[in-house]
VOPAGU-2260 file (C-alpha; in pm, 1 decimal, decimal comma):
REM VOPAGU-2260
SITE   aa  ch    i         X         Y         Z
SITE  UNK   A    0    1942,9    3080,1   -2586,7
SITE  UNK   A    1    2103,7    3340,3   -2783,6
SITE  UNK   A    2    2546,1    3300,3   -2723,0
SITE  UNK   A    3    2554,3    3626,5   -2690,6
SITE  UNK   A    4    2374,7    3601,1   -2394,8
SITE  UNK   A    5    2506,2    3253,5   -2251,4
SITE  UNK   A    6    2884,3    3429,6   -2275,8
SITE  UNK   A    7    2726,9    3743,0   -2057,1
SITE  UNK   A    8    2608,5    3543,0   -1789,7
SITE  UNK   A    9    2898,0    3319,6   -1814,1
SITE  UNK   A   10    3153,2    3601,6   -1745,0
SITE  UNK   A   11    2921,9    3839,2   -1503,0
SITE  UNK   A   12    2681,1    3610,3   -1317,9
SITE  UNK   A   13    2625,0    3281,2   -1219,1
SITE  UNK   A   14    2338,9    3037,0   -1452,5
SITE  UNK   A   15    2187,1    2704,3   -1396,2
SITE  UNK   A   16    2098,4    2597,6   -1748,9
SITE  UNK   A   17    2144,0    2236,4   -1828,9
SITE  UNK   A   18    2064,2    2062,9   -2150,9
SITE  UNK   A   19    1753,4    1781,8   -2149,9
SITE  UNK   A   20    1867,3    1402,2   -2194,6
SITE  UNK   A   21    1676,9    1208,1   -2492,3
SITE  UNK   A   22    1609,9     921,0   -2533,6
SITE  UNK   A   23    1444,0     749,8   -2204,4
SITE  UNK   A   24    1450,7     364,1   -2116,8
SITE  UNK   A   25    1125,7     193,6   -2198,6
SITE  UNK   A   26     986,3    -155,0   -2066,6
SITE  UNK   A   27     845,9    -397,5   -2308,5
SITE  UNK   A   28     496,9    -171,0   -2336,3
SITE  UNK   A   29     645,9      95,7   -2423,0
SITE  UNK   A   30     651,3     260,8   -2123,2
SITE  UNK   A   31     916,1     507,8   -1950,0
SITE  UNK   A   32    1118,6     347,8   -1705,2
SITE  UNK   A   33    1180,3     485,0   -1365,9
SITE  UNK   A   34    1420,8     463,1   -1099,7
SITE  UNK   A   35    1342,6     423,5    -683,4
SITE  UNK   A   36    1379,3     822,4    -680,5
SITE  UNK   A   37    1109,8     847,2    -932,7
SITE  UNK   A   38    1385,2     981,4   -1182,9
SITE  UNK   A   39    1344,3     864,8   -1588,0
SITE  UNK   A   40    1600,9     666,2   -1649,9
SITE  UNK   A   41    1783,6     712,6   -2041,2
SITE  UNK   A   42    1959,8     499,7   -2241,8
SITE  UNK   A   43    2314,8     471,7   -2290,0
SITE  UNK   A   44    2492,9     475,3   -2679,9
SITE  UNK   A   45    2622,4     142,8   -2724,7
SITE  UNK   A   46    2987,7     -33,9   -2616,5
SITE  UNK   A   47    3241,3      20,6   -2931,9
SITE  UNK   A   48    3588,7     -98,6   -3017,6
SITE  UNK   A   49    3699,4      -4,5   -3337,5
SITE  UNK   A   50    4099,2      82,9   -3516,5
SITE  UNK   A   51    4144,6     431,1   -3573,9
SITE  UNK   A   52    4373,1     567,5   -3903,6
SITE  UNK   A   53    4714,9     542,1   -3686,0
SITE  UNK   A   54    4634,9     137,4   -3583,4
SITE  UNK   A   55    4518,0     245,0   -3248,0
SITE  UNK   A   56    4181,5     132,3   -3093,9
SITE  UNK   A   57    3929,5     394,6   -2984,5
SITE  UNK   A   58    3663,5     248,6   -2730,8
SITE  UNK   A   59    3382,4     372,7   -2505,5
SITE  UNK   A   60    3649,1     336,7   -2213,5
SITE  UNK   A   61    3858,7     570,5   -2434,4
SITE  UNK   A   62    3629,8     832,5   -2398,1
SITE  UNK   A   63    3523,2     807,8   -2011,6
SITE  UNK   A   64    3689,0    1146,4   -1992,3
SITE  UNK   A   65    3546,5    1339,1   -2280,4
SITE  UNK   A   66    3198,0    1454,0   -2428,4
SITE  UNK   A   67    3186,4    1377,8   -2765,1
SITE  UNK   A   68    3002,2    1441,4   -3095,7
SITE  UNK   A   69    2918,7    1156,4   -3273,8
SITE  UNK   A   70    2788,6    1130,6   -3653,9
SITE  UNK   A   71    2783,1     795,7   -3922,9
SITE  UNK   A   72    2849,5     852,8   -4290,6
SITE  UNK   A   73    2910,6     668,4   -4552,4
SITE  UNK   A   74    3212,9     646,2   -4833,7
SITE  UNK   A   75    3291,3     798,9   -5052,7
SITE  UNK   A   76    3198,0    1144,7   -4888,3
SITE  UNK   A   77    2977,4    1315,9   -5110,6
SITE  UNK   A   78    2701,7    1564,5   -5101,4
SITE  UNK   A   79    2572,1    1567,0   -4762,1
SITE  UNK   A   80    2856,0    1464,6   -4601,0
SITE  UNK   A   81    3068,0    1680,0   -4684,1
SITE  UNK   A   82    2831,0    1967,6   -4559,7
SITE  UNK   A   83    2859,2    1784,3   -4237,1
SITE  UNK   A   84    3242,5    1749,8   -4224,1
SITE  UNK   A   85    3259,5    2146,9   -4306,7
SITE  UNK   A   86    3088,4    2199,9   -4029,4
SITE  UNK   A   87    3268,7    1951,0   -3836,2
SITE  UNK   A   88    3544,8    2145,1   -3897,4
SITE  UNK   A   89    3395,4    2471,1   -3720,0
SITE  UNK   A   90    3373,9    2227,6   -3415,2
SITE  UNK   A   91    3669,6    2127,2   -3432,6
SITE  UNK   A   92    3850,1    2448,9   -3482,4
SITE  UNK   A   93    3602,3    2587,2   -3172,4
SITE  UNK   A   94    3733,9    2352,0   -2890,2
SITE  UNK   A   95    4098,6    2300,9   -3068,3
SITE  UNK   A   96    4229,5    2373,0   -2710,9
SITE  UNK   A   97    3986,4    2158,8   -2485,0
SITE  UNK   A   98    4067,8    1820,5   -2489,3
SITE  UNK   A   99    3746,5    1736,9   -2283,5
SITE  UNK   A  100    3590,6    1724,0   -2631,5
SITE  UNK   A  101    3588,7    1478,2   -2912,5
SITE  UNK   A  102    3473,6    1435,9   -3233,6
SITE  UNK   A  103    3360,7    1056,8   -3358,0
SITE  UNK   A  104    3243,4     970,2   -3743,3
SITE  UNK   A  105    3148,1     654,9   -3791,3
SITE  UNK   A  106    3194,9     504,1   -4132,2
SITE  UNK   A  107    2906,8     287,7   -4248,6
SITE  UNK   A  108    2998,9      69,8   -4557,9
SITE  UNK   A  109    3377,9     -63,0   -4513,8
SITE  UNK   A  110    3547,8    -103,1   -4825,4
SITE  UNK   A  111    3882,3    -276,3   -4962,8
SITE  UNK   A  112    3969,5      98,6   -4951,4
SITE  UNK   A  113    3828,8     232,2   -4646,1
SITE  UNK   A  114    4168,3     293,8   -4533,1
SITE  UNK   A  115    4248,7     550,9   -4805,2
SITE  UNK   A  116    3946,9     722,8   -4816,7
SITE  UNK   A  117    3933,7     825,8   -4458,7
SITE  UNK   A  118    4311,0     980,8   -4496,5
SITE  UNK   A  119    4172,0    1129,7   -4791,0
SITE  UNK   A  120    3932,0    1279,3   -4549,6
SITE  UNK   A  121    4181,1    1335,5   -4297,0
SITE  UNK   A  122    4375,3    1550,1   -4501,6
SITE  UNK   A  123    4099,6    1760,0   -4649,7
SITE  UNK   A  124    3895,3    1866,0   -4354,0
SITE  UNK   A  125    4243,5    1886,8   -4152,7
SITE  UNK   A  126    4149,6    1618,6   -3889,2
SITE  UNK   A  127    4337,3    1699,2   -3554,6
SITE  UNK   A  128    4506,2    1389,8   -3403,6
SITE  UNK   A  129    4336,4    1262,8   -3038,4
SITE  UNK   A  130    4044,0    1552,0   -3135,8
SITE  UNK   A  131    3903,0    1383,9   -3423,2
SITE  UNK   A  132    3825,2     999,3   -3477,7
SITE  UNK   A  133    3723,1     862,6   -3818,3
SITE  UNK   A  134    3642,4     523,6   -3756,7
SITE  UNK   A  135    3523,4     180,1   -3980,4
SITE  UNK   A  136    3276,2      -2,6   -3836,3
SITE  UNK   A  137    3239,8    -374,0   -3896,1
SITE  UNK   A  138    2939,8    -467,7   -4139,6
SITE  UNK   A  139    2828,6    -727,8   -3837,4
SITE  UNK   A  140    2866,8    -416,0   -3559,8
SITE  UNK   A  141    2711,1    -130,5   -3806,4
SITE  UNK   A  142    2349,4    -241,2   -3757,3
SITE  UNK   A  143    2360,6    -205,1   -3348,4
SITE  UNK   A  144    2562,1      85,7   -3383,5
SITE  UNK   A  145    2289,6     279,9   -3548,9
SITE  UNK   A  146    2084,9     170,5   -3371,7
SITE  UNK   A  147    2201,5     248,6   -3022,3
SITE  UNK   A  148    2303,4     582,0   -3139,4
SITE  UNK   A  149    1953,5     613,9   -3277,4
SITE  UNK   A  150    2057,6     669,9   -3617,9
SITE  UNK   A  151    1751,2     738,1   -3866,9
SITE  UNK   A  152    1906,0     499,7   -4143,6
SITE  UNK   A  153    1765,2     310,6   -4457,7
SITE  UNK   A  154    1932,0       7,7   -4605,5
SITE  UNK   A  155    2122,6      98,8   -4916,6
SITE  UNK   A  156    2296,1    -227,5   -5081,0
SITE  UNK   A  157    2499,7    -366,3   -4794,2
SITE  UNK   A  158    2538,0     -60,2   -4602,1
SITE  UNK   A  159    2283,4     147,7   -4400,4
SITE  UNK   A  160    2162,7     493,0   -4641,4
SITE  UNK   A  161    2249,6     719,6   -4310,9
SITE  UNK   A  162    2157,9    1122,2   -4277,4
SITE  UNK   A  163    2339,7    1439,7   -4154,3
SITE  UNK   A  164    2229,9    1396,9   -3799,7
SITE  UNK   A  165    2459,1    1471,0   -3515,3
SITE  UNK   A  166    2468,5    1367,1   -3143,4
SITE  UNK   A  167    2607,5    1494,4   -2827,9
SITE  UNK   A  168    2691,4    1231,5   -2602,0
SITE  UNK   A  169    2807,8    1322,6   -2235,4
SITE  UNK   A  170    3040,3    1144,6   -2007,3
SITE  UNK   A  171    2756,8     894,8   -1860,5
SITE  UNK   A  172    2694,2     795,1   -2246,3
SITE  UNK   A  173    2388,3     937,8   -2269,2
SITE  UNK   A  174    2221,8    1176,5   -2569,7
SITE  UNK   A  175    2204,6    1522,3   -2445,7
SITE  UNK   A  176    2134,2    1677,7   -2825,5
SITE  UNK   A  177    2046,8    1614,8   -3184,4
SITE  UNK   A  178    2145,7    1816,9   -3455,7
SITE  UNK   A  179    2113,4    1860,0   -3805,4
SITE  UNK   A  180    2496,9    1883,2   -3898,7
SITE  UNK   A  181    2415,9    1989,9   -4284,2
SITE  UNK   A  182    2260,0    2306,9   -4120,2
SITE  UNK   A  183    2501,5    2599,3   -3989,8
SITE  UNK   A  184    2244,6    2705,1   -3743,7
SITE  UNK   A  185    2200,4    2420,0   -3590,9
SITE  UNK   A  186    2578,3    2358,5   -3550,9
SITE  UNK   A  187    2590,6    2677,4   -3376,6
SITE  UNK   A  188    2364,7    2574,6   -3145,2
SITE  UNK   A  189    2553,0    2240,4   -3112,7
SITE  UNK   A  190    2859,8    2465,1   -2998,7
SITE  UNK   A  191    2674,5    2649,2   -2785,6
SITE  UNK   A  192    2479,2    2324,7   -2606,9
SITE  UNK   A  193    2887,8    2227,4   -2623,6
SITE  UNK   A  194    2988,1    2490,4   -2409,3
SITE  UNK   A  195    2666,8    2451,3   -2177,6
SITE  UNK   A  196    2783,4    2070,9   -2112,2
SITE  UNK   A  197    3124,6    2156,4   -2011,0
SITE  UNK   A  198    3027,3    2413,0   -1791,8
SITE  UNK   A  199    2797,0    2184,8   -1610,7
SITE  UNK   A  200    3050,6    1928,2   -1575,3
SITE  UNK   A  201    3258,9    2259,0   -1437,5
SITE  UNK   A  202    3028,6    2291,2   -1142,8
SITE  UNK   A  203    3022,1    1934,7   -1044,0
SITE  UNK   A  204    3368,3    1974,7    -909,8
């Protein structure tokens, strides 16, 4: 949906558009689980507890309130990622003033000096404070982590060999999009599908 034409009907008419939910439960065949209703039931991204760059923890519990955008990289940020944190940035800078949305990047390979790489980061791409989370994971927690967020990634050394993909994650901790976060179209959808979320949390007031 063009955003030309989601901001028209925003401001002069009421929509019903709401974003699909990936990823669905499935037994041990393989098959779709379903609830008493008959409704597919999804998964949920994984429990996480992990420091952030000011000593705080950031958890799942953290985030109860929020939608978030999550992504996993790897250090040093080079190539790929950094096409992702540029964009990142336009996120960012988009919902500056909305504190119902967060931005989470996972760091996949730990390092002796994890610590100033990520406020090497930090300071390039601007990171905002309680907006944007740049977090270390564990070696022994990166491997579920991945994997619950459904993260395409290839073993490289020690450390997963992860891509440019981004998710959004609502408040129930479920996937409600996938993005290619190298590409500048598909962040602007991202934004967009951003803007679609919130509004349908909007309406469940």
């Amino acid at each position: 949906m063009p955003i030309l034409i989601f901001i028209f009907i925003s401001v002069f008419g009421t929509h019903h558009f709401s974003l699909k939910t990936y990823y669905p439960k499935r037994d041990d065949g393989g098959r779709v689980v379903y609830d008493a209703a008959g409704d597919t039931i999804f998964q949920q991204v994984p429990y996480f507890k992990l420091h952030t760059l000011t000593g705080d923890s950031l958890s799942q519990e953290d985030l109860d309130e929020s939608i978030y955008v999550a992504g996993f990289f790897r250090l040093p940020c080079a190539d790929s990622c950094q096409k992702v944190f540029s964009q990142l940035v336009r996120v960012q800078e988009a919902f500056a003033n909305n504190p119902q949305l967060k931005l989470v990047s996972f760091a996949v390979n730990a390092a002796s000096d994890t610590t100033m790489s990520l406020q090497s980061i930090t300071r390039e791409y601007k990171v905002q404070e309680d907006k944007w989370y740049l977090l270390a994971a564990d070696e022994a927690l990166v491997g579920s982590l991945t994997k619950g967020f459904h993260e395409p990634a290839e073993q490289q050394g020690e450390a997963p060999m992860t891509g440019g993909r981004l998710l959004l994650i609502d408040k129930e901790k479920k996937v409600r999009g996938v993005y290619e976060g190298t590409a500048p179209e598909d962040v602007d959808r991202l934004i967009l599908e951003i803007n679609v979320l919130l509004d349908e949390y909007s309406k469940r007031k």
